[in-house]
N, C-alpha and C positions, 0 to 999 in steps of 0.2 A: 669577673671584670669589675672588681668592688672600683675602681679610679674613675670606669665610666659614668656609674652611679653617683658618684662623689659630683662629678663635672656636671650631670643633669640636674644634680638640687640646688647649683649654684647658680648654674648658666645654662637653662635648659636650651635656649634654643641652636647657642654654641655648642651644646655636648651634643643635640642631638646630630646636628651637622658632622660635628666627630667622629660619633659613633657609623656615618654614611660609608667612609672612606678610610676608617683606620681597622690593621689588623688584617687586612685581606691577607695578605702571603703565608700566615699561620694555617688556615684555614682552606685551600686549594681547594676546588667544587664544591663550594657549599658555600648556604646564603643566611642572613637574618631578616625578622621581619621586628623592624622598630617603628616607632610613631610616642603620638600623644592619645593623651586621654582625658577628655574634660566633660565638663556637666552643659546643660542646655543656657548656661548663665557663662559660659567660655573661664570658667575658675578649672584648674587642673583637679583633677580627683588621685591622690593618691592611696595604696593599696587595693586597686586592684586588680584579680587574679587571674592572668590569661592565660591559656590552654592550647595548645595546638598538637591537633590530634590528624595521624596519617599512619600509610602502610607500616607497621610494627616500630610505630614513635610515638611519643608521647611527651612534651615539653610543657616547660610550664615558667613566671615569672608574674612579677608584680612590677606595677608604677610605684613611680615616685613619686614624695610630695609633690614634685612638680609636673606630674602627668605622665613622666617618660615612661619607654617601658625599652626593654627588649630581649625578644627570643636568641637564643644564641645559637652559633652555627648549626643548622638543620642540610643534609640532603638536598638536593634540588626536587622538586616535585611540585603535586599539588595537596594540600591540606585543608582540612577546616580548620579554623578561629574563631577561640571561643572566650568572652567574656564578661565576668560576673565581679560586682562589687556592691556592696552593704547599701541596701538604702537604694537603688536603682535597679531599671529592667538589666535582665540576662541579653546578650544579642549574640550572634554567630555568624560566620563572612563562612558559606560552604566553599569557597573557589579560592583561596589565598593559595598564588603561586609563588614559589618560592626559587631563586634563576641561580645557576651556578655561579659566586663570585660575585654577590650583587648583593644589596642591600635592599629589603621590598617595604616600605612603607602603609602601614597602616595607622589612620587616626580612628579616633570615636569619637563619637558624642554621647554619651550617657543620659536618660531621661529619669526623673526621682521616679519612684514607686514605692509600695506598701507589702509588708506581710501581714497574713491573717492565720494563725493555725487552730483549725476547728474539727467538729465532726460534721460530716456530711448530712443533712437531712433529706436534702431532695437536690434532683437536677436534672431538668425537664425543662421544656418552653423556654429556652433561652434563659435561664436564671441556675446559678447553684447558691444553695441556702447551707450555710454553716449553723452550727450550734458552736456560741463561742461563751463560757461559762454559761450565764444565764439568761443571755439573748440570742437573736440568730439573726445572721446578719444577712445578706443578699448581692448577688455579684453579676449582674451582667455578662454574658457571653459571645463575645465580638463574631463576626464570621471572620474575622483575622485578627492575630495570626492561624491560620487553618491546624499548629498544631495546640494551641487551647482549645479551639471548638472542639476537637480529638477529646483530649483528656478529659473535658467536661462532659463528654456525651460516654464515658466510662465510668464516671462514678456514680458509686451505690451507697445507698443511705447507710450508714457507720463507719465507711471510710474516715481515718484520720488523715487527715491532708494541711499541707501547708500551702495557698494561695498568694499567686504576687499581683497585686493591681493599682487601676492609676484612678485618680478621679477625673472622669471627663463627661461633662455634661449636666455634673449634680449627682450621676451615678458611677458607683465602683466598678468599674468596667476588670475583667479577669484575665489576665496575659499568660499564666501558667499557674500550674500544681505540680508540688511535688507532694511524696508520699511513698508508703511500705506497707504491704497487710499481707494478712493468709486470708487464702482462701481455701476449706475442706469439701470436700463434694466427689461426685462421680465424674467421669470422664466420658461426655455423651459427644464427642467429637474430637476427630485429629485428622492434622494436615502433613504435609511435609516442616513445615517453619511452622505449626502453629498450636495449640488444644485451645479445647473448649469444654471446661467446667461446669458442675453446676449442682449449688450447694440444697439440699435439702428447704425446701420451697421455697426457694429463689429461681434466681432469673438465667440462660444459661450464659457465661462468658468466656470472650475468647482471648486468648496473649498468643504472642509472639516475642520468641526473644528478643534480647538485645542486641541493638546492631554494632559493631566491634569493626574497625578501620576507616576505611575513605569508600569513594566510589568503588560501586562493583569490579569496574574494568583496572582497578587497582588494587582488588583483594579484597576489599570489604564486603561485610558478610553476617548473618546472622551467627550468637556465638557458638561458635562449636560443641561448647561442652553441656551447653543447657540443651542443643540439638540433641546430643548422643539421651540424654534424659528424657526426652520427649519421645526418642525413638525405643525406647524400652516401656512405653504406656501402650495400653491397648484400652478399645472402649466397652466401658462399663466398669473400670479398675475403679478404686478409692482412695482418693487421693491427696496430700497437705502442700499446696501451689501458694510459696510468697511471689509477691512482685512489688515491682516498685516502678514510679513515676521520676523525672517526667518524660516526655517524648510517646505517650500512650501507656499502656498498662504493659512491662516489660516482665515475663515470666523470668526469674534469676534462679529459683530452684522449683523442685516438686519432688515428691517421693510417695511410694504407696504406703498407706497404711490398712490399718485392720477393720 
């Protein structure tokens, strides 16, 4: 819909209106979700990247210089919405409904933020400490959002991790991490969804896969295929487990070794 694009950089609030109402009959059961996207100062942010992830979909779209954005025809259902842009926090709307023939409106507000990519020294007592070249910097650990408290209360000192935070208070307060690492060890526990490692004098830890769709009672689910591999460990095997961040420590592969 390059015209519609065209019409929001010139006339956003006219296009967006356009885009409400035009184009239904192409489209029979099925809906978009359009809006605006702007920073905490009401200037439009454009590029960036939104997501909208459900039962076996996956969409995806950018704003415009002038904030617009929009998902194009999706299914009626329910979704998560997810959005990320350069220089600000990540956010995600878990419940964005989406109505046969209808147009569903979502705005944002985008708040600035910070990256930091370092190695992990410590993260204990509310604080993770980076080593970033040759100093080590210090991050605060909100009790929200409850899934940074998660990630921060997972990592282990040599962890490479990339940090997003904001300054509030005089201090660097921690919103999330992301990150990728092996881990090699034995396998001193397993669940149905879950192992638990534990590398040669270290600590022992646990993953769980990834979670893959929507709500339960719509299919979503831990992912299968990293399941079928959990289910072929048994405890005491030896093992090369990567995972990756963010959303907790999410086991992606594992295999035995010698």
């Amino acid at each position: 819909m390059k015209t519609n694009r065209l019409l929001a950089v010139a006339f956003p609030a006219v296009a967006l209106g356009w885009l409400f109402v035009g184009g239904a009959q192409a489209y029979q059961g099925k809906g978009r979700v359009v809006g605006f996207v702007r920073d905490e100062a009401g200037k439009p942010v454009g590029g960036a990247v939104l997501i909208l992830r459900g039962e076996g979909l996956v969409a995806d779209a950018r704003s415009t210089k002038s904030g617009v954005y929009e998902l194009e025809w999706c299914p009626a259902g329910m979704y998560r919405l997810e959005i990320k842009a350069d220089g600000y926090l990540a956010q995600a709307r878990e419940s964005a409904k989406i109505e046969r023939d209808k147009d569903t409106r979502v705005d944002w507000v985008l708040r600035r933020a910070e990256r930091t990519k370092g190695t992990v020294v410590s993260a204990e007592n509310g604080w993770v400490r980076l080593k970033v070249g040759n100093e080590a910097i210090s991050f605060a650990v909100p009790r929200f959002p409850k899934v940074a408290a998660l990630e921060a209360s997972q990592l282990t000192p040599g962890d490479e991790v990339t940090v997003t935070w904001i300054l509030d208070g005089g201090r660097k307060c921690l919103k999330d991490v992301e990150g990728r690492g092996t881990v090699v060890g034995a396998v001193t526990a397993l669940g149905d969804t879950w192992v638990e490692v534990t590398a040669p004098g270290g600590k022992a830890q646990r993953f769980v896969p990834p979670w893959v769709g929507g709500s339960p009672d719509r299919g979503g689910g831990p992912d299968r295929e990293v399941l079928k591999k959990l289910g072929r460990l048994r405890v005491g095997m030896k093992v090369e487990l990567t995972w990756e961040m963010p959303e907790g420590r999410r086991v992606v592969d594992v295999k035995a070794v010698d």
